[in-house]
C-alpha positions as CSV (number, residue, x, y, z in Angstrom):
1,X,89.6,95.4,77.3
2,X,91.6,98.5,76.1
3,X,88.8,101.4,75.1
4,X,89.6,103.0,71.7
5,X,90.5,106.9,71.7
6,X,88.4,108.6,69.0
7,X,90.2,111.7,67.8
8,X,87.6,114.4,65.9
9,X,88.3,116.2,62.7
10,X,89.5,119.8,63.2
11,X,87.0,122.4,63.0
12,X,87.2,126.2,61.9
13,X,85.1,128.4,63.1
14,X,84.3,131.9,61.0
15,X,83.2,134.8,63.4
16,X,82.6,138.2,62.5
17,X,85.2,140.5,62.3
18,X,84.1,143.3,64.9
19,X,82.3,146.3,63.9
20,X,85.2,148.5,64.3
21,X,87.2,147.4,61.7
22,X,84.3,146.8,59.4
23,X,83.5,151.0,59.7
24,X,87.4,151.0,58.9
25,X,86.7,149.3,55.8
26,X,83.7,151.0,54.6
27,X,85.3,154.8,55.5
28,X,88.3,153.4,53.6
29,X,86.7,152.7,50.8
30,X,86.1,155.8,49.1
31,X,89.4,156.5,49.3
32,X,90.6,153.9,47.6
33,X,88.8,154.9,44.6
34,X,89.7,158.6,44.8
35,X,93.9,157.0,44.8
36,X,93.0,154.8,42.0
37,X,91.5,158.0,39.7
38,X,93.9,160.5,41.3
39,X,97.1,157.8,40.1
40,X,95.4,157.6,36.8
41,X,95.0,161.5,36.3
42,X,98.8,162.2,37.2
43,X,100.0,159.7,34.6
44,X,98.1,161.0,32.1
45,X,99.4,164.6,33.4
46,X,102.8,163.0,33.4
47,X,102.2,162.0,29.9
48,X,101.3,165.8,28.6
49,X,104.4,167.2,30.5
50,X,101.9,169.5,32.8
51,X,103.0,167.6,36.0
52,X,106.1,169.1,35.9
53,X,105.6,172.5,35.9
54,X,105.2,173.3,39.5
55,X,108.1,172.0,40.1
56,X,109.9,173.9,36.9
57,X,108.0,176.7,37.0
58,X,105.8,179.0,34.3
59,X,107.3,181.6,32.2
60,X,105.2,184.7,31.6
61,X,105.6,185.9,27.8
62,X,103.5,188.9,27.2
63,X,102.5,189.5,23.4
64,X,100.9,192.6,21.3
65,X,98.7,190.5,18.5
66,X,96.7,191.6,15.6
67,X,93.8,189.4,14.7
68,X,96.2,186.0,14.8
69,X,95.3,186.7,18.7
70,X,92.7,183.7,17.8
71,X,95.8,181.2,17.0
72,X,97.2,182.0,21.0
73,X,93.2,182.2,22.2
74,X,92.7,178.6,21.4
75,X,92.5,176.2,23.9
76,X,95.2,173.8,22.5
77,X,97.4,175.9,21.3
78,X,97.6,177.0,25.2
79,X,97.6,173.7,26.6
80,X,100.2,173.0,24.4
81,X,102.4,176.1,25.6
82,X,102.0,175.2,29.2
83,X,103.3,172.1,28.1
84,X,106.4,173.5,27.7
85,X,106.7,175.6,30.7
86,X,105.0,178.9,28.5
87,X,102.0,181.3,29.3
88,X,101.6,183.7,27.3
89,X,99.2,187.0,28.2
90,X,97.8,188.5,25.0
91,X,97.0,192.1,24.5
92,X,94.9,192.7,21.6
93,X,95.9,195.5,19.4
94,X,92.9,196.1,17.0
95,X,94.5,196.2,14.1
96,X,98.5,195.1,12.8
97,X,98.7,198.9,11.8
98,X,98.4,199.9,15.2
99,X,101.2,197.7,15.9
100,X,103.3,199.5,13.6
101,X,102.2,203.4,14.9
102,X,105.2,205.4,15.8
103,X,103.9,206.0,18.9
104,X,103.4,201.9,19.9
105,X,106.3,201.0,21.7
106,X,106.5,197.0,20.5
107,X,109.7,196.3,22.3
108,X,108.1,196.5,25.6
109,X,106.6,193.1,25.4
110,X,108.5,190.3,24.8
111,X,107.3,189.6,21.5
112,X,104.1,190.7,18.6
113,X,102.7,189.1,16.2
114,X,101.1,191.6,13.2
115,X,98.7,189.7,11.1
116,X,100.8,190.3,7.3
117,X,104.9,190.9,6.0
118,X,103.9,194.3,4.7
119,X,103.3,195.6,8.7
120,X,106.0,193.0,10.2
121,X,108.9,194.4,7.8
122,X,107.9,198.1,9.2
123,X,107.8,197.4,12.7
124,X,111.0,195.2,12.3
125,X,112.9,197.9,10.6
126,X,111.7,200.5,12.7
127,X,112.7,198.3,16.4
128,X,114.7,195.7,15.0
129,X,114.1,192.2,17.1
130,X,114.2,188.7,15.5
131,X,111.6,187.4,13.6
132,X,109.8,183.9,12.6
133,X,107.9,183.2,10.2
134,X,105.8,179.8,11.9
135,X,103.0,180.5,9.8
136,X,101.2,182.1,6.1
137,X,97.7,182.0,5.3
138,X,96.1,183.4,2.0
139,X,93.9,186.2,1.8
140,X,91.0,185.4,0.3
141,X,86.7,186.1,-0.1
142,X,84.3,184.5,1.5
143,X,80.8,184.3,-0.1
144,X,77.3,182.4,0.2
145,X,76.9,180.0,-2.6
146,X,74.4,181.5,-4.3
147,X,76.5,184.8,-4.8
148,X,79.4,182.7,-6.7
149,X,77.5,181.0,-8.4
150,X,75.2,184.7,-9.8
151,X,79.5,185.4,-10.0
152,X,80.1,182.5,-12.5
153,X,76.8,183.1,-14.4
154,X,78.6,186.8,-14.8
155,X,81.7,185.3,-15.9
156,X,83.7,186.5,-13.2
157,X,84.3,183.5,-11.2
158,X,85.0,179.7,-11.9
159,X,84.5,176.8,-10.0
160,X,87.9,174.9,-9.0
161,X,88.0,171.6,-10.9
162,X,88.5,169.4,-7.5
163,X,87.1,171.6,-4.9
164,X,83.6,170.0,-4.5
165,X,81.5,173.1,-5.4
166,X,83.8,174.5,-2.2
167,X,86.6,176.6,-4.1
168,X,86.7,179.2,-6.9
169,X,88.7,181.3,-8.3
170,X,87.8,185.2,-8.9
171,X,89.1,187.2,-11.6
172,X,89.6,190.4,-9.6
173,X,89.6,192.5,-12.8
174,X,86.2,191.3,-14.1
175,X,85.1,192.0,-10.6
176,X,86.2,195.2,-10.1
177,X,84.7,196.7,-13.6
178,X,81.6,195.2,-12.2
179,X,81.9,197.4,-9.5
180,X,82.8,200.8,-11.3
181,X,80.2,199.9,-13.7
182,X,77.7,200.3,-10.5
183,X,76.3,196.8,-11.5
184,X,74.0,195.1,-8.6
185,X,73.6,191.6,-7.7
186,X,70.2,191.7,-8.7
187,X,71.8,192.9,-12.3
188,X,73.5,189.7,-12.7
189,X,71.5,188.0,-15.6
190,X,70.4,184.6,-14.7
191,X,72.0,185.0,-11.4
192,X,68.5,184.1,-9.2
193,X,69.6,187.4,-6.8
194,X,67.1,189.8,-5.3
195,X,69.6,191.7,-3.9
196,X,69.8,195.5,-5.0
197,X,72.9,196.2,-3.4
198,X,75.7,197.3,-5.5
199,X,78.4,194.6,-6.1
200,X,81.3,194.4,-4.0
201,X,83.1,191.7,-1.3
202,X,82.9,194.0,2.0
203,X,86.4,194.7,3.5
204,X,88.0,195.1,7.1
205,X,89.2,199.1,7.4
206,X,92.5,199.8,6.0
207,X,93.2,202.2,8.5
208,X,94.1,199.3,10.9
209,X,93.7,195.8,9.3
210,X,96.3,194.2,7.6
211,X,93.5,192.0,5.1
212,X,91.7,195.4,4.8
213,X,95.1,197.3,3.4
214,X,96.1,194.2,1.1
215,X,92.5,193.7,-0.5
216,X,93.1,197.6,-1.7
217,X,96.5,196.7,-2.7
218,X,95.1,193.7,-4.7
219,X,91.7,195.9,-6.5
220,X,94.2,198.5,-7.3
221,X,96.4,196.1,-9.1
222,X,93.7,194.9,-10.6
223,X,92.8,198.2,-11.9
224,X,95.8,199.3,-12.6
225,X,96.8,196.4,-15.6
226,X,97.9,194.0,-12.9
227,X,100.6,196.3,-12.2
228,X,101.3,197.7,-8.6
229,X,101.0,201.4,-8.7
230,X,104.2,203.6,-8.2
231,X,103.9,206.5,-5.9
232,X,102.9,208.9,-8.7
233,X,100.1,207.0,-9.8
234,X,98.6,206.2,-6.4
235,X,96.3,209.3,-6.4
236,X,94.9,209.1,-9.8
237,X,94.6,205.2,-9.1
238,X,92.8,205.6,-5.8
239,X,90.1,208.2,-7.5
240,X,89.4,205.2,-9.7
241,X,88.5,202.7,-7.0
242,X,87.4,204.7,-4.4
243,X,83.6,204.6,-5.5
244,X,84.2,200.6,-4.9
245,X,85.1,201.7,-1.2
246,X,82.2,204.2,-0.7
247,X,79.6,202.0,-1.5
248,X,79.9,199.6,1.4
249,X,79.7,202.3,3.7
250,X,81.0,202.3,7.6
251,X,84.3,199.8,7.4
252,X,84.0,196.6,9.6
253,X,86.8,195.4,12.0
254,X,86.3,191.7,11.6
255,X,84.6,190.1,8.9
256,X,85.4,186.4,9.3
257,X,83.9,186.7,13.0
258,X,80.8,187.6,11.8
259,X,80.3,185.9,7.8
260,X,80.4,182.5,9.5
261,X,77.9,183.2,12.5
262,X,75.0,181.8,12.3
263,X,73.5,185.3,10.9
264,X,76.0,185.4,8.9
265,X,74.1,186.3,5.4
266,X,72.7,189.4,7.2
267,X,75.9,191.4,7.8
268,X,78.2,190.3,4.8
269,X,76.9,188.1,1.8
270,X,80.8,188.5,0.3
271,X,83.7,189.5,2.3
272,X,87.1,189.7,2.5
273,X,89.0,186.7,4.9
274,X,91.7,184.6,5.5
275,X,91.9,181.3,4.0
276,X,92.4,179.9,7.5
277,X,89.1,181.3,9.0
278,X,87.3,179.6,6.1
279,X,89.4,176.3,6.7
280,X,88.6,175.9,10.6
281,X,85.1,176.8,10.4
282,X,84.8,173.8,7.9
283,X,87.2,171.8,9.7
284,X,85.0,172.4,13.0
285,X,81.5,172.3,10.9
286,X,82.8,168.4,9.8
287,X,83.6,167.7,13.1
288,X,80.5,168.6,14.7
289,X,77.9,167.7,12.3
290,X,79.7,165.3,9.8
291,X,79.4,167.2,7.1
292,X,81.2,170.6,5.7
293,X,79.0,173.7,4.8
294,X,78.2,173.6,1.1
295,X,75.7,177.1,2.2
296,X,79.6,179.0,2.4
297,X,82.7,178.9,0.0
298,X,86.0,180.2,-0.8
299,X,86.8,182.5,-3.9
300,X,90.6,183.4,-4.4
301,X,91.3,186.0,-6.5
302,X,93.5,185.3,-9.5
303,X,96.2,187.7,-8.0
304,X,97.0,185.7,-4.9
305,X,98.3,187.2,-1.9
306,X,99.8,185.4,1.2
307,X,100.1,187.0,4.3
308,X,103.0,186.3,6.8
309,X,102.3,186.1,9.9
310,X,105.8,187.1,11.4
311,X,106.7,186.8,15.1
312,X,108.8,189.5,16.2
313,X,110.6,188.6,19.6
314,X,112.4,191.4,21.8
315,X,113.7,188.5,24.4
316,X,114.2,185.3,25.6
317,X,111.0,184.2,26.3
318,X,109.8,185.9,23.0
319,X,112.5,184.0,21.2
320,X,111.7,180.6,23.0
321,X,107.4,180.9,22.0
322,X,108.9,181.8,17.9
323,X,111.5,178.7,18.1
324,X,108.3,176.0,19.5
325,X,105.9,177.6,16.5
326,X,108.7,176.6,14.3
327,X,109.6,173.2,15.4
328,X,107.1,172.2,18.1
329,X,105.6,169.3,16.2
330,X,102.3,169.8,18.4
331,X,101.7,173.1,17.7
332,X,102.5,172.9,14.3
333,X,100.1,170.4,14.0
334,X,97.6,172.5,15.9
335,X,98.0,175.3,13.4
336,X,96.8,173.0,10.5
337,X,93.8,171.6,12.5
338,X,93.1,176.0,12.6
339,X,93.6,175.8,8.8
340,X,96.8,177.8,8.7
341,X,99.2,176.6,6.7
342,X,102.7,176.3,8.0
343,X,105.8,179.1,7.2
344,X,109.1,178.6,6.1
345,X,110.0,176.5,8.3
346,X,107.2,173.9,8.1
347,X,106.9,170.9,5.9
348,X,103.5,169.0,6.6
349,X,100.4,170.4,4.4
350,X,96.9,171.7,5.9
351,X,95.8,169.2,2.6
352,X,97.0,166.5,4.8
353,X,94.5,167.7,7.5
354,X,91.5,168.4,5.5
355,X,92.1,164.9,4.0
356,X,91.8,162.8,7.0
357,X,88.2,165.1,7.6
358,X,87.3,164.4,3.9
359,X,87.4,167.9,3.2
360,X,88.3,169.0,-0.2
361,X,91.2,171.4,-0.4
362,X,91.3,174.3,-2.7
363,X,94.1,175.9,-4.9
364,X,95.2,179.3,-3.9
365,X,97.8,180.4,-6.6
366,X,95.6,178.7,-9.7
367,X,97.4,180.5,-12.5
368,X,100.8,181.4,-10.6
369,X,100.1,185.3,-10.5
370,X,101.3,187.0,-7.6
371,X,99.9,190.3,-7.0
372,X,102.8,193.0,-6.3
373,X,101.6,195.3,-3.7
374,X,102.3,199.2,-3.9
375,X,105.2,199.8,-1.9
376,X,104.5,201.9,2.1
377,X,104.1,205.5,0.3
378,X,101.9,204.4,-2.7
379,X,99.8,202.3,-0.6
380,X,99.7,204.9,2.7
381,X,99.0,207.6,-0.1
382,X,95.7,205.5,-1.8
383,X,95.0,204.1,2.1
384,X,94.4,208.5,2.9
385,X,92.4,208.9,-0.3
386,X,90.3,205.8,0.6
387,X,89.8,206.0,4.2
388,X,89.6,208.4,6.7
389,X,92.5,207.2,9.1
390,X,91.8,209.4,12.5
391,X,95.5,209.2,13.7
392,X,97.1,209.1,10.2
393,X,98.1,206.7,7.9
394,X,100.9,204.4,9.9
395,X,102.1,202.5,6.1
């Protein structure tokens, strides 16, 4: 009898795997992760453009600004540059008219950037170089509520029909007699102020701010019969307004940095601004707290003035910076989000911005009048009766 073979299922047998490679595994490990967020960053650097600079290089464009040093200060507006293989170092000149000083020497930066068209035309005529115009913003006065609406109880100031209680426009004439009249807010009948102060929207110094030369230009208009004074009339014009000047005392060098601090009531109830100051401290109000502030409006006077922003370029690099404002769809799109609105070249609308933030936008030119400023030696001539410029009058 034949015994029968048995043959036994396979077995498999899992063991271990030795310590060695499980410490490989675990010191491993951490790097893994640190690959996975390191391939994650350089796409998204890829994506921006930044990845590619070390290997392009950075050029170094150095700018004299005015008070438009804020546009090249913001954080975007530079990442944005870098972008595009651009850094640009920013001196800060106090003031456009000390841009346009005879003894400034502009053309020893690649480009500036004075805050108005009045200054740029100067310094351009003066130093030639070639300009841009990327950006304009309107000049404007900011004010606490309950000072336009004591304004509009006065008859000087109406409320925009689609502004949301945000917008107004002033009639700069009405306001000005209010002033030579040596009316106070507290005057104002009906107007709920306790303030004793004589009436007036406080103004940067003419002497060496662009806003603070052009708000003269526009009271003097207004004073004049909404007609810009010729050379001849500037001195008797200038004795007319000056005690509007007088009264507010020691000039400040930046309104619109300190009306919207939180303090803000305490140093200037009215004061003269730029549009865009007004429009990207809503803008940033709406995006921090969802809601705009309704404490803080905008009144335009019925003369409207836009400044001009121009960038002058003395080289390459200079020429390069003024050709991305222009075209860069970022940083045009930047420049709304800041409240500007776009030059010559631009076509979108800072209404499209304010829009998509709910933010109502107002109406700078309501009526269509323009207010012609004096020309250089009418205004330089009112500026000296005004002001007490300590190097001379650079208009």
């Amino acid at each position: 009898m034949v015994a029968k073979s048995s043959t036994e299922e396979p077995s498999f047998t899992i063991t271990d795997p030795p310590r060695s490679v499980l410490r490989r595994k675990r010191f491993l490990l951490p790097f893994g992760v640190s690959a996975g967020i390191a391939l994650a960053g350089a796409i998204a650097l890829f994506a921006s453009g930044v990845i590619a600079l070390p290997f392009r290089g950075v050029t170094i464009v150095r700018a004299l600004m005015a008070s438009k040093v804020e546009f090249f200060s913001d954080h975007e507006v530079r990442r944005i540059l870098m972008a595009n293989g651009i850094q640009v170092h920013l001196t800060d000149s106090g003031g456009s008219s000390e841009i346009a000083k005879e003894r400034a020497n502009p053309t020893s930066f690649d480009f500036v950037m004075p805050s108005g068209q009045l200054t740029a035309r100067q310094i351009h005529d003066r130093v030639g170089g070639t300009p841009f115009y990327p950006l304009t913003t309107p000049l404007a006065i900011a004010a606490f509520s309950d000072y336009a609406r004591a304004l509009e109880k006065a008859g000087v100031a109406t409320a925009q029909p689609n502004g949301d209680g945000l917008y107004y426009t002033l009639d700069m004439t009405k306001f000005v007699d209010l002033t030579l009249a040596g009316r106070t807010w507290k005057s104002i009948e009906g107007g709920g102020l306790t303030n004793e102060n004589q009436i007036i929207a406080q103004s940067p110094d003419p002497c060496r701010s662009y806003s603070g030369a052009v708000y003269l230009a526009l009271v003097a208009f207004a004073a004049n019969g909404k007609r810009a004074p010729t050379e001849a009339e500037a001195p008797a014009v200038a004795a007319k307004i000056k005690p509007l000047f007088e009264v507010e005392g020691q000039f400040g060098a930046s309104i619109g940095r300190n009306i919207f601090a939180p303090d803000g009531r305490t140093f200037a109830p009215v004061g003269v601004v730029y549009e865009h100051q007004y429009l990207a401290y809503q803008i940033r109000t709406k995006e921090r707290t969802g809601s705009v502030d309704r404490d803080r409006v905008l009144l335009y006077p019925d003369a409207h003035h836009h400044a001009e922003p121009w960038l002058i370029a003395f080289s390459e690099a200079g020429e390069e910076v003024g050709h991305l404002l222009q075209e860069n769809p970022e940083l045009q799109r930047r420049a709304l989000e800041l409240g500007f609105r776009l030059g010559r070249a631009g076509s979108a609308s800072v209404g499209t911005v304010l829009a998509e933030r709910g933010i109502p936008e107002g109406d700078p030119g309501r009526g269509d009048t323009e207010a012609y400023v004096a020309k250089p030696a009418a205004l330089a001539t009112m500026i000296g009766e005004l002001g007490s410029c300590p190097s001379g009058v650079p208009l």
